[in-house]
N, C-alpha and C positions, 0 to 999 in steps of 0.2 A: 742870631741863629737859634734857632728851637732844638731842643734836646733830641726831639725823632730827625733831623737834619744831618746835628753833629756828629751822633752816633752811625749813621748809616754813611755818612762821610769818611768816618773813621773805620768801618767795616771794609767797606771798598779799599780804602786806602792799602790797607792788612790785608787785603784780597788779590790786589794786583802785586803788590811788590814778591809777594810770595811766588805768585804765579810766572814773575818774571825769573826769579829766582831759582825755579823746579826744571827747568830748560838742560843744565849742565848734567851729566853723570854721575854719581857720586854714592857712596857708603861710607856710613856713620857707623854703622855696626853690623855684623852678619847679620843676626838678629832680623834686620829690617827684610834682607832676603830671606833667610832659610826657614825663619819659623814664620814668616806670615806671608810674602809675598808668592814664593816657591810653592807652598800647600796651597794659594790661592790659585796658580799656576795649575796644579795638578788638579785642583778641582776642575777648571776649566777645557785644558788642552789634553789632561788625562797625562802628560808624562812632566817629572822633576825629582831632583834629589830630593831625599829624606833621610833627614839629622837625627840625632840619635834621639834630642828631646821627643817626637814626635815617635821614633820606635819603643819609647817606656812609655808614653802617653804620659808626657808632663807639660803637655801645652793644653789648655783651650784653644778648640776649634773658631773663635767668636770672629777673629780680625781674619781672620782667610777667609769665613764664611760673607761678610762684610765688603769684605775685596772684590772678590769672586765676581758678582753682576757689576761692578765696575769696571772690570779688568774685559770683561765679555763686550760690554760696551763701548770700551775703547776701541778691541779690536773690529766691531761689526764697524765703527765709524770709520775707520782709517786702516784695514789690514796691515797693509805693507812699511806701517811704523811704529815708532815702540809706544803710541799713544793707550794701548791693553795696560803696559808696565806703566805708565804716567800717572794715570786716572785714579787709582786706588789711593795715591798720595792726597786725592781730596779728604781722604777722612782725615788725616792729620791735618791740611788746611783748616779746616772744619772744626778741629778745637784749637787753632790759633783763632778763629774769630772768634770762638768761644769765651775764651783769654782776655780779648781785646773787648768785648761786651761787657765782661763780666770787670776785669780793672773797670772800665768808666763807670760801673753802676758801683762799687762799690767807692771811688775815689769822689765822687760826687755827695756823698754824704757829708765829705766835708766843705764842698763847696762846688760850685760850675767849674773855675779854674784847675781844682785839683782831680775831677773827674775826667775831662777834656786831659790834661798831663799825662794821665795816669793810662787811658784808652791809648793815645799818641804814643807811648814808650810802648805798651803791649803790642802795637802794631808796628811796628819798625826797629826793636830794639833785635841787634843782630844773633842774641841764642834763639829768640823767640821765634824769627822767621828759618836760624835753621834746621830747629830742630820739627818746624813746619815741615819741612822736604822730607822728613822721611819716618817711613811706618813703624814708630815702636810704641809703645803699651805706656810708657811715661808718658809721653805727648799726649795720649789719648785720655789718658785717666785725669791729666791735672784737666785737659780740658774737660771734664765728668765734675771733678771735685769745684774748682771754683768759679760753676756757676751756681752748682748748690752753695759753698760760702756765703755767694751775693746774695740768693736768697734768703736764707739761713739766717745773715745779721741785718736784715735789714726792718725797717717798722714797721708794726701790722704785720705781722706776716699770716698770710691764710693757711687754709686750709692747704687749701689747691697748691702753693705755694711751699709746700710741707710735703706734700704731696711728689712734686715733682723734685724736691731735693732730697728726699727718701731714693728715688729713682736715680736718679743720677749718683749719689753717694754710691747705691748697689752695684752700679758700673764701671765705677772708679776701683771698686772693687775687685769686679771681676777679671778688668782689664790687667790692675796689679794691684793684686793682694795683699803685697808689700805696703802699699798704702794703709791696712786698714788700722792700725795704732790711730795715724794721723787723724782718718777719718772718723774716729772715736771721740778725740781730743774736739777736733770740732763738734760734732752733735751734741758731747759735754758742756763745753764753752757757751755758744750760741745757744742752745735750746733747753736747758736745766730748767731756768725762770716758768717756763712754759710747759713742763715734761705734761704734765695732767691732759694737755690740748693736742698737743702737739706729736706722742710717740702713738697713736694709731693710725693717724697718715703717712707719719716719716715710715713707719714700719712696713706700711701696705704699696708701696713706692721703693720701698727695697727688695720688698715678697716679689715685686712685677720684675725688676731684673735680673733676684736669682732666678725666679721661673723660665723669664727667656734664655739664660743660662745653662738651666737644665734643660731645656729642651734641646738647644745644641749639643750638648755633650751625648743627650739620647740619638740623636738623629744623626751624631757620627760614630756609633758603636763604642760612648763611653761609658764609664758608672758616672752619672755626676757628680763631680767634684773631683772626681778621683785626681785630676790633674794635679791640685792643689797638693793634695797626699804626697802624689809620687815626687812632685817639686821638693818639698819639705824631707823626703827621704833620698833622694841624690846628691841635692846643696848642702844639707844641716846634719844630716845620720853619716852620710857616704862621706860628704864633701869633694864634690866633682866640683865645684865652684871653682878651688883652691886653686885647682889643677890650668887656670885662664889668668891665676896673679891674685898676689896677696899682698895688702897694702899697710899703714900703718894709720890710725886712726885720726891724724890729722890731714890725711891724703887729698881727703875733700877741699879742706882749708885753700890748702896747697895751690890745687885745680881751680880755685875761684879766680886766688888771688892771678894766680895764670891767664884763665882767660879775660877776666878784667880789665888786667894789666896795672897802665898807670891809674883808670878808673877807680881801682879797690876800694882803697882810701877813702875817697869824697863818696862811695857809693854806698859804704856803712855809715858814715855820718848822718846821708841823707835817710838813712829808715828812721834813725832815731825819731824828728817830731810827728812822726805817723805813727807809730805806735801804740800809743796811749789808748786813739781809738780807732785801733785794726787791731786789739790782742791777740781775738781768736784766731784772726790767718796767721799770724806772727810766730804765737805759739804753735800752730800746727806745722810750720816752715821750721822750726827749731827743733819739735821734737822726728819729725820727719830725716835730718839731717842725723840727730843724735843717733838716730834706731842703724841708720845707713856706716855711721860712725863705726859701728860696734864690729861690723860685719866684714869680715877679712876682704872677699874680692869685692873691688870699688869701678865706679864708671862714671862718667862723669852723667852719663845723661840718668842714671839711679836718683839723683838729685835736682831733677827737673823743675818737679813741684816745689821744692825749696828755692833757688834760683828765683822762679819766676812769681813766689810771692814779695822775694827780699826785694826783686826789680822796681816790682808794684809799688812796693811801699817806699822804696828812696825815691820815685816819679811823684808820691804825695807829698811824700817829704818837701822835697823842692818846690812843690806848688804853693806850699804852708808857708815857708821862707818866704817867698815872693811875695806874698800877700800878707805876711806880717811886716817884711820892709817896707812897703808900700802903703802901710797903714802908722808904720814908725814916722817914715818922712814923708808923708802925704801924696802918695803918689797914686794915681791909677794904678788899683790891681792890672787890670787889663792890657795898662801899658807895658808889663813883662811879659804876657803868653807870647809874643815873638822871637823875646832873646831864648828864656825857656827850651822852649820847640827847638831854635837852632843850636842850642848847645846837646839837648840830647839826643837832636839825627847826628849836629856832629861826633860825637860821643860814638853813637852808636856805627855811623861809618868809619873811624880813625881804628876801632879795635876790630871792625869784620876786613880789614885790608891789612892787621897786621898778624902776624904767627903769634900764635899758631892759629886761628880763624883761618888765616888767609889760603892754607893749602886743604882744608878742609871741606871749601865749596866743591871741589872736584876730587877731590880723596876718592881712590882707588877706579878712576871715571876711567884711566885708559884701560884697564883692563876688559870693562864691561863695552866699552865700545869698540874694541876690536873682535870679541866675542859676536859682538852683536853686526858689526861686517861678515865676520866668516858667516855667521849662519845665515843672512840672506845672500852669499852666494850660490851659485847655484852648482852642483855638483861636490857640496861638503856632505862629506862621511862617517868623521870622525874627530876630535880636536883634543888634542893634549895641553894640558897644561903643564908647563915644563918651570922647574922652580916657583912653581906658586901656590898659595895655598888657595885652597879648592872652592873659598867663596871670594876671590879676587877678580870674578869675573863677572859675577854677578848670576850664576847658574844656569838653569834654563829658562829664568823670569827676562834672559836678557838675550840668549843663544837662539832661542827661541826655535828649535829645530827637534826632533824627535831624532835626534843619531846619539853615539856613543861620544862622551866624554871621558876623561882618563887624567889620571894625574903621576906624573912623571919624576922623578926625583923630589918629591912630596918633603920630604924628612931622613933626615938619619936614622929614624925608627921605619922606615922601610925601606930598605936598602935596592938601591938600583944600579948597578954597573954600565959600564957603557955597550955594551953585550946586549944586555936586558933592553936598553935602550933600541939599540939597531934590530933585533928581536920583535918587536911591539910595533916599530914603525912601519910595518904594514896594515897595523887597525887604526891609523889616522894620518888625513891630508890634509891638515891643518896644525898648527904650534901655535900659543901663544906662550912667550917668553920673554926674557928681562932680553935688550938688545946686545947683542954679542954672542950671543951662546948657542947659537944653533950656525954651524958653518954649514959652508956649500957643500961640505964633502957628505952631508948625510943626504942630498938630495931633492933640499929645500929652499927655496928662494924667496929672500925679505920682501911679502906683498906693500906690508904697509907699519907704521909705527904712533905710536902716542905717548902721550908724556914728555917729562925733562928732567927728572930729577937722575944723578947718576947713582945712587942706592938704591940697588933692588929690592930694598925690603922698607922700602920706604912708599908713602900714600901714594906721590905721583911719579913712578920709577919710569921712565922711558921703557916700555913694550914693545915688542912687534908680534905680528903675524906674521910666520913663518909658513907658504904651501907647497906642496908638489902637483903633478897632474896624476891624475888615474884616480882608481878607486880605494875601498877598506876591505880588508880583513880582518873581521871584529874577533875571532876565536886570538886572531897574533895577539889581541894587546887585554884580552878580557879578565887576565890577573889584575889588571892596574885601572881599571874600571875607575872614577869619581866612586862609585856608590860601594865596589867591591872594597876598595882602599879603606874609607870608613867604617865601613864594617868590621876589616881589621882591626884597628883602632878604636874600636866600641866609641866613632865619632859621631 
């Protein structure tokens, strides 16, 4: 099989399973809706919540703007489905291929078999395809940073080649900032030997994407950069971070060993004989973790770029084994790439079927799909969410309706009685609520339900939609607004 064969085999492969995979409902983190898909929304359809990141102007515009003719696209194809919300998720597809190109070109240096391993695990290994599903700035930028890496270490390297990992580093950037230690370490690492050649193209390839940078920030009524700033003084000065959970600096640790599982163990092993020669991502994956380490609120997906180089590198790892047993006791290399392969899809399906993976495919999916029933009903008005928090539903990137949203017993910090309650429910013909909590006596009749879990404050809680007949009265419930409530709560 020829290299442009295998690789383009291996793209598909990471292309379909992924695609098979984006089918179900699902949030990973608000994040994915409110700061990128939602503004991508409003760009488009002209109405959706806005978070309070977005009222100080601590986001780049880049990933909504990016969204935006995707989401426009989907819907000119297919109106009456959520294919407008689906299609945006190509960009994160798009740096899982990224991912998967970039392990083979970089695992191939040590060999056909350790490239071919190392492509195969980036395509099918279960964080990699889920954190494909959905739009966050991590996914985006590792896919930004290492395929500049592959460029970066590898022989000859041009101009052109310099060139465009100047570019890509600059977007890794912009995407998350947070990266940029890492992406120091690298340019240090890989291109010292060469600085004299090599830092007028890197430089004029990162000039091109903070330019495009700054042009987004101009063209949405920012200062450029400013984002960056007001970031740095909310999380670091303010410390609003804190106030989403504060962890202890082995958290991370923690969270591997977690989603791992029984993996962990053999999957440190296996980075070790990669190593030696993958420093530079190695070290960029360690000090990337450490920076992350320091930092009181943790996430798992903060740690992406780390994650998915240690992945890379135990996939070489284990290619190196094979091919040094096989040269201990005389064996065909070639006759292991099948056991190989089957042990690390099986690997990789035994920990995506087990918890915590396993509720994570559809994490918080019932709420966005019975959001997303009410509003292609016809004569919704208005829609409460009753015990839930206010991106459990997936906002207006999923409602998809121009009416009032409302959030109803929100918090303890905003206090609602049942008064207030009966009060309000004339500005909405529509509930979504944990099952059980809305009786008949207020008027309401259970349309439809989702979910199974019996904890309501759990990823897949059993929901329903609750409706009445007639109309709204938006002045009854416009205290408890989605947007008004946040507001209170400088959310």
């Amino acid at each position: 099989m020829s290299n442009r064969t295998q690789i383009i085999l291996l793209l598909l492969v990471a292309f379909l399973v992924r695609i098979f995979a984006v089918l179900p409902f699902s949030i990973h983190h608000p994040d994915e809706i409110f700061q990128y898909l939602e503004p991508a929304h409003r760009l488009t359809f002209g109405y959706g919540t806005i978070p309070w990141e977005y009222r100080y102007g601590m986001r780049s515009w880049l990933v909504p703007l990016l969204a935006t003719p995707l989401m426009a696209l989907g819907y000119f194809i297919a109106p009456s489905t959520v294919l407008y919300a689906k299609l945006p998720i190509l960009l994160s597809i798009a740096s899982g291929l990224s991912i998967t190109w970039s392990a083979w070109t970089i695992g191939r240096r040590m060999g056909p078999i350790h490239g071919l391993i190392a492509g195969f695990v980036a395509a099918t290994w279960f964080e990699q395809i889920y954190f494909s599903l959905h739009l966050l700035t991590e996914t985006l930028a590792t896919g930004c940073l290492l395929p500049a890496a592959a460029l970066l270490t590898g022989r000859d390297v041009s101009h052109r080649k310099w060139l465009w990992a100047g570019f890509l580093l600059g977007l890794a950037f912009i995407l998350r900032f947070q990266y940029a230690p890492a992406i120091m370490l690298l340019l240090l690492i890989s291109s010292a030997p060469n600085i004299r050649r090599c830092w007028l193209p890197i430089l004029a390839g990162g000039l091109a994407a903070l330019i495009l940078s700054t042009v987004v920030d101009l063209a949405m009524g920012q200062v450029p950069f400013s984002w960056i700033v007001e970031n740095f003084r909310q999380n670091l000065i303010l410390n609003r971070s804190a106030n989403y959970g504060v962890d202890s600096p082995v958290a991370y640790l923690a969270l591997i060993w977690q989603y791992w599982g029984w993996a962990a163990a053999p999957l440190f092993l296996l980075i070790l004989p990669a190593i030696e020669k993958n420093r530079a991502i190695f070290w960029v994956a360690i000090l990337n973790l450490a920076l992350h380490m320091s930092i009181g609120h943790k996430e798992y997906r903060f740690i992406f770029l780390t994650v998915t180089i240690l992945i890379i590198l135990a996939a070489i790892g284990s290619a190196e084994l094979a091919v040094r047993f096989s040269a201990r006791f005389n064996v065909r290399a070639s006759y292991m790439i099948p056991t190989l392969l089957l042990l690390w899809l099986g690997s990789s399906t035994s920990l995506a079927v087990a918890e915590p993976m396993q509720s994570r495919w559809t994490a918080f999916g019932p709420g966005m799909q019975l959001a997303r029933e009410y509003g292609a009903t016809p004569g919704s008005c208005g829609l409460a969410l009753h015990h839930l928090r206010f991106w459990q539903t997936g906002g207006y990137s999923y409602l998809h309706q121009d009416i009032p949203t409302y959030l109803t017993g929100w918090s303890d910090a905003d206090q609602m009685n049942r008064q207030d309650f009966l009060n309000a429910a004339a500005g909405f013909n529509g509930i979504i609520a944990p099952q059980g909590s809305i009786t008949a006596s207020l008027g309401y009749r259970r349309a439809e339900c989702a979910g199974f879990e019996t904890d309501a404050n759990a990823a897949n809680a059993r929901l329903c939609l609750y409706v009445r007949p007639g109309g709204c009265n938006q002045r009854a419930a416009e205290h408890w607004t989605v947007q008004n409530v946040l507001l209170r709560h400088d959310q």
